[in-house]
C-alpha positions, 0 to 999 in steps of 0.5 A: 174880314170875313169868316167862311164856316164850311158845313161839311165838318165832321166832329172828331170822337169824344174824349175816350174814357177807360172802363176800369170793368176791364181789368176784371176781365181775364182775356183783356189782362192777358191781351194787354200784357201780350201787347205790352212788349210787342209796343215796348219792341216796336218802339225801343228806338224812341229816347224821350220817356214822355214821348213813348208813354204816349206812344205806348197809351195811343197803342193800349187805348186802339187795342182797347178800343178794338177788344171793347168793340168785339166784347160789345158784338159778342154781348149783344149776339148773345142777347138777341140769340137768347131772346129769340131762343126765349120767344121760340120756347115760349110759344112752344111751351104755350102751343103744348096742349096742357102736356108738362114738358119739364125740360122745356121748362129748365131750358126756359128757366136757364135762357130767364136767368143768363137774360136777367144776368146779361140785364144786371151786367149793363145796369151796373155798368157805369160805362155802357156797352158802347165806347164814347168813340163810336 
């Protein structure tokens, strides 16, 4: 008896884990109890309970899954649009000849303390920005 391994096997993804973060978040709720009777209609022909509470998990957890993916673009379009946003003031408040330029400064000082928030937010995050499933 022999046994052939074949290298060209891919792992699947993990095992997906929901990030309760979610349920603080008001367009998340919304998407979910938009979704929630559109999965209840599309699989009303299904009898056994156990078998549509599966149906209906696999449904939520592709919406989340997706929601999450777009959520975790727009978070880091952000950062890297700030920090740019950031570098670019920093050197125009450096070049500025010794001339107090205040709303630079408050521009500077606001981009500062979104960048330190959005720093915060992945800190506390037990879940990082990132679905295992990636």
């Amino acid at each position: 008896m022999s046994v052939e391994i074949n290298d060209a096997f891919h792992r699947g993804p993990g095992t997906w884990k929901f990030n309760n973060r979610l349920l603080e978040d008001e367009n998340y709720v919304q998407l979910i109890t938009e979704c929630l009777p559109r999965i209840l209609s599309k699989y009303q022909e299904i009898e056994s309970h156990q078998l549509l509470w599966e149906l209906i998990k696999m449904e939520l957890r592709s919406e989340t899954i997706s929601y999450s993916k777009e959520k975790r673009k727009e978070f880091k379009n952000r950062e890297t649009y700030l920090q740019g946003k950031l570098d670019a003031l920093d050197n125009e408040i450096c070049r500025g000849n010794n001339h107090f330029n205040q709303q630079l400064l408050d521009e500077y000082e606001s981009i500062k303390t979104e960048l330190k928030d959005i720093y915060e937010k992945r800190q506390r995050s037990h879940v990082p920005f990132k679905s295992p499933l990636d």
